[in-house]
C-alpha positions as CSV (number, residue, x, y, z in Angstrom):
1,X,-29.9,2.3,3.7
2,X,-27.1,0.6,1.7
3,X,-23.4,2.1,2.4
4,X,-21.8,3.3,-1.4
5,X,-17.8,3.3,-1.3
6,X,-17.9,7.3,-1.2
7,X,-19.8,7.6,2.0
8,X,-17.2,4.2,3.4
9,X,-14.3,6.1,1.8
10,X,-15.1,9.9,3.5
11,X,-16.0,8.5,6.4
12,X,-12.4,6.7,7.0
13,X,-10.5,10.3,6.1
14,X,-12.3,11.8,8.5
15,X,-11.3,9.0,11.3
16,X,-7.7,8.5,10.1
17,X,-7.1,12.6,10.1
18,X,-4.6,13.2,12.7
19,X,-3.6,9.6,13.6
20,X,-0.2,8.3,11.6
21,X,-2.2,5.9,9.7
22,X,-3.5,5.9,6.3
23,X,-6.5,4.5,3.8
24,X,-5.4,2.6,1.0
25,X,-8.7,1.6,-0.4
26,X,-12.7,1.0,0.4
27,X,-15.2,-0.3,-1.6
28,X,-18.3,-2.0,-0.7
29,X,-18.5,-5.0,-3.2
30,X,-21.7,-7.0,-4.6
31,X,-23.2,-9.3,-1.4
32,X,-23.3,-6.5,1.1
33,X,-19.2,-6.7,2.2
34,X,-17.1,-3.8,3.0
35,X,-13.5,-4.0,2.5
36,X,-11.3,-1.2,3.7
37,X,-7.3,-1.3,3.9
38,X,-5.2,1.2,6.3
39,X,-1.9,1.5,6.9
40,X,0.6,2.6,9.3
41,X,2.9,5.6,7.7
42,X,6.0,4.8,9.7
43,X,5.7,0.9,11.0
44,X,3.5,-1.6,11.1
45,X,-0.6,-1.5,11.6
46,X,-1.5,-3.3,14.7
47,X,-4.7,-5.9,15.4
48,X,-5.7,-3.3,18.0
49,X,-5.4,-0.2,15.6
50,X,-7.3,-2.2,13.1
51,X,-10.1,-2.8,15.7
52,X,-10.3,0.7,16.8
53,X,-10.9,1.7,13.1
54,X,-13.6,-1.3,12.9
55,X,-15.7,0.6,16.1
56,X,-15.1,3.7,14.8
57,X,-17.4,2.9,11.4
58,X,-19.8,0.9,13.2
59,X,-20.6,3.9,15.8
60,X,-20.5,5.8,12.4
61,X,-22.7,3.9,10.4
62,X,-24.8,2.0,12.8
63,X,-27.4,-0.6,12.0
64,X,-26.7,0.6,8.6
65,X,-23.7,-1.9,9.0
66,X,-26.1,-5.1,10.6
67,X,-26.9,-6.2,6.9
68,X,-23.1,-6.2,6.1
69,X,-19.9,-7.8,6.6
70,X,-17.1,-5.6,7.1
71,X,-13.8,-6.4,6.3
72,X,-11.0,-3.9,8.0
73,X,-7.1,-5.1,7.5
74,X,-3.7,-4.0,6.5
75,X,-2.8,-3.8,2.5
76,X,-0.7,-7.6,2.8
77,X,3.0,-8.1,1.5
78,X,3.4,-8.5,-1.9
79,X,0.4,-6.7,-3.1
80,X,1.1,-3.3,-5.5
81,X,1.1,0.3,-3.7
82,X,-2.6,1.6,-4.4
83,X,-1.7,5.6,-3.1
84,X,1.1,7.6,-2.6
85,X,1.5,7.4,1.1
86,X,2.9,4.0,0.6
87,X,5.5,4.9,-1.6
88,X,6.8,7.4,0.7
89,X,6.4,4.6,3.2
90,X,9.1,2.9,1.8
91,X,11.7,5.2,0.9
92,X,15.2,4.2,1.9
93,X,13.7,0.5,1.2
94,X,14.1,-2.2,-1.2
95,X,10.9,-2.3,-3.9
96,X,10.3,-5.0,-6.9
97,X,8.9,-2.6,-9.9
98,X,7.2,-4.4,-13.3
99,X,7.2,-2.7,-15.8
100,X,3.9,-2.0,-18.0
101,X,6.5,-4.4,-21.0
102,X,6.7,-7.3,-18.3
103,X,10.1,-6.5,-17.2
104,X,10.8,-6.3,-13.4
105,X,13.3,-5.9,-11.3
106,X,14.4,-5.0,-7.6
107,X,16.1,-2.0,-6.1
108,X,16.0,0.8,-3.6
109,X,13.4,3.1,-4.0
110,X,15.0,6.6,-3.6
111,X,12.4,9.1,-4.5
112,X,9.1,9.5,-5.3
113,X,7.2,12.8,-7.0
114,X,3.8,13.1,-9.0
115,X,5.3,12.1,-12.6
116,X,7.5,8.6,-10.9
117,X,9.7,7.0,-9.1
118,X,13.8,7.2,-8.9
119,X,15.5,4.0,-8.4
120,X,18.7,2.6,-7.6
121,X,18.6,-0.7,-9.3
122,X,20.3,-4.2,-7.4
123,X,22.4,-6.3,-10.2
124,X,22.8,-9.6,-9.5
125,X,26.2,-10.8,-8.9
126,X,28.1,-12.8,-11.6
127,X,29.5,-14.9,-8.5
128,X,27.5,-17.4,-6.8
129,X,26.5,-17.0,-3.6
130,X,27.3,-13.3,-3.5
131,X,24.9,-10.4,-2.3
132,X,23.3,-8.0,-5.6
133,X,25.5,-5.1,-6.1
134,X,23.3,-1.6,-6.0
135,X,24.4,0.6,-8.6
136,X,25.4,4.2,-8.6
137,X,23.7,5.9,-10.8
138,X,19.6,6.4,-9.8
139,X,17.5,5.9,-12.4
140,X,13.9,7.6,-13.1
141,X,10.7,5.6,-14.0
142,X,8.0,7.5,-14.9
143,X,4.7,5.6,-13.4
144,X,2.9,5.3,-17.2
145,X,5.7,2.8,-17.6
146,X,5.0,1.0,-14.7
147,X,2.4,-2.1,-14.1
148,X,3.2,-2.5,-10.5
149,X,5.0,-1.8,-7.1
150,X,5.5,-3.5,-4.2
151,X,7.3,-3.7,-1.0
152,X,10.4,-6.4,-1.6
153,X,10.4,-9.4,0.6
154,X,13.8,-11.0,1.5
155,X,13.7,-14.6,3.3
156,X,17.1,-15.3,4.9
């Protein structure tokens, strides 16, 4: 019996209900491999959280699993927010947004709702060597304008 994404996909909801973590996506791809990305709704998902949600679909699933590789990890930095819980994840917290025209920019995201995202935008500073200025004023981005989101990664 092959696996479809639906019965992968249901079958994580039901294991993550309750815990503080989350599913980002499942799909069982072409070649038999299952890859599944959870998260953790306040911090960060652990190798040992990760491995109890690997056991958990193999005593699910079974030998149904012996003909395929399974693939269970967190959704890594720098990749777009797939669901909503990961917005609301990073509230409070710096976000790069690219815009569906190609523009992008970084700023705090400050809210989140069903039609988009509210923003306080960082301008960079006219003088050398000193930190973005956040403005303001917050400003609204509806998400059909919007290619991507990510989590903002400063290196010091």
């Amino acid at each position: 019996m092959m696996i479809t994404s639906d019965q992968l996909e249901q079958a994580l909801l039901k294991q993550l209900e309750g815990t503080p973590h989350f599913l980002v996506s499942a799909a069982v791809r072409p070649g038999g491999k299952a890859v599944v990305e959870v998260d953790h709704g306040e911090g960060s998902i652990t190798l040992a959280d990760l491995t109890a949600i690997n056991t958990g679909l193999l005593e699910k699933f079974g030998e149904a699993l012996d003909d395929m590789e399974v693939q269970v990890g967190s959704p890594g930095l720098g990749k777009p927010f797939k669901v909503e819980r990961q917005y609301l994840k990073h509230l409070g917290k710096n976000v790069d947004v690219t815009l569906s025209d190609g523009t992008s920019f970084q700023g705090v995201l400050e809210a989140y709702d069903d039609t988009g995202i509210t923003l306080r935008i960082l301008h960079p500073s006219k003088v050398k060597g000193r930190q973005p200025k956040l403005s303001e004023e917050t400003t609204v981005i509806p998400f059909t304008g919007i290619k991507t989101t990510q989590a903002s990664i400063k290196l010091n």
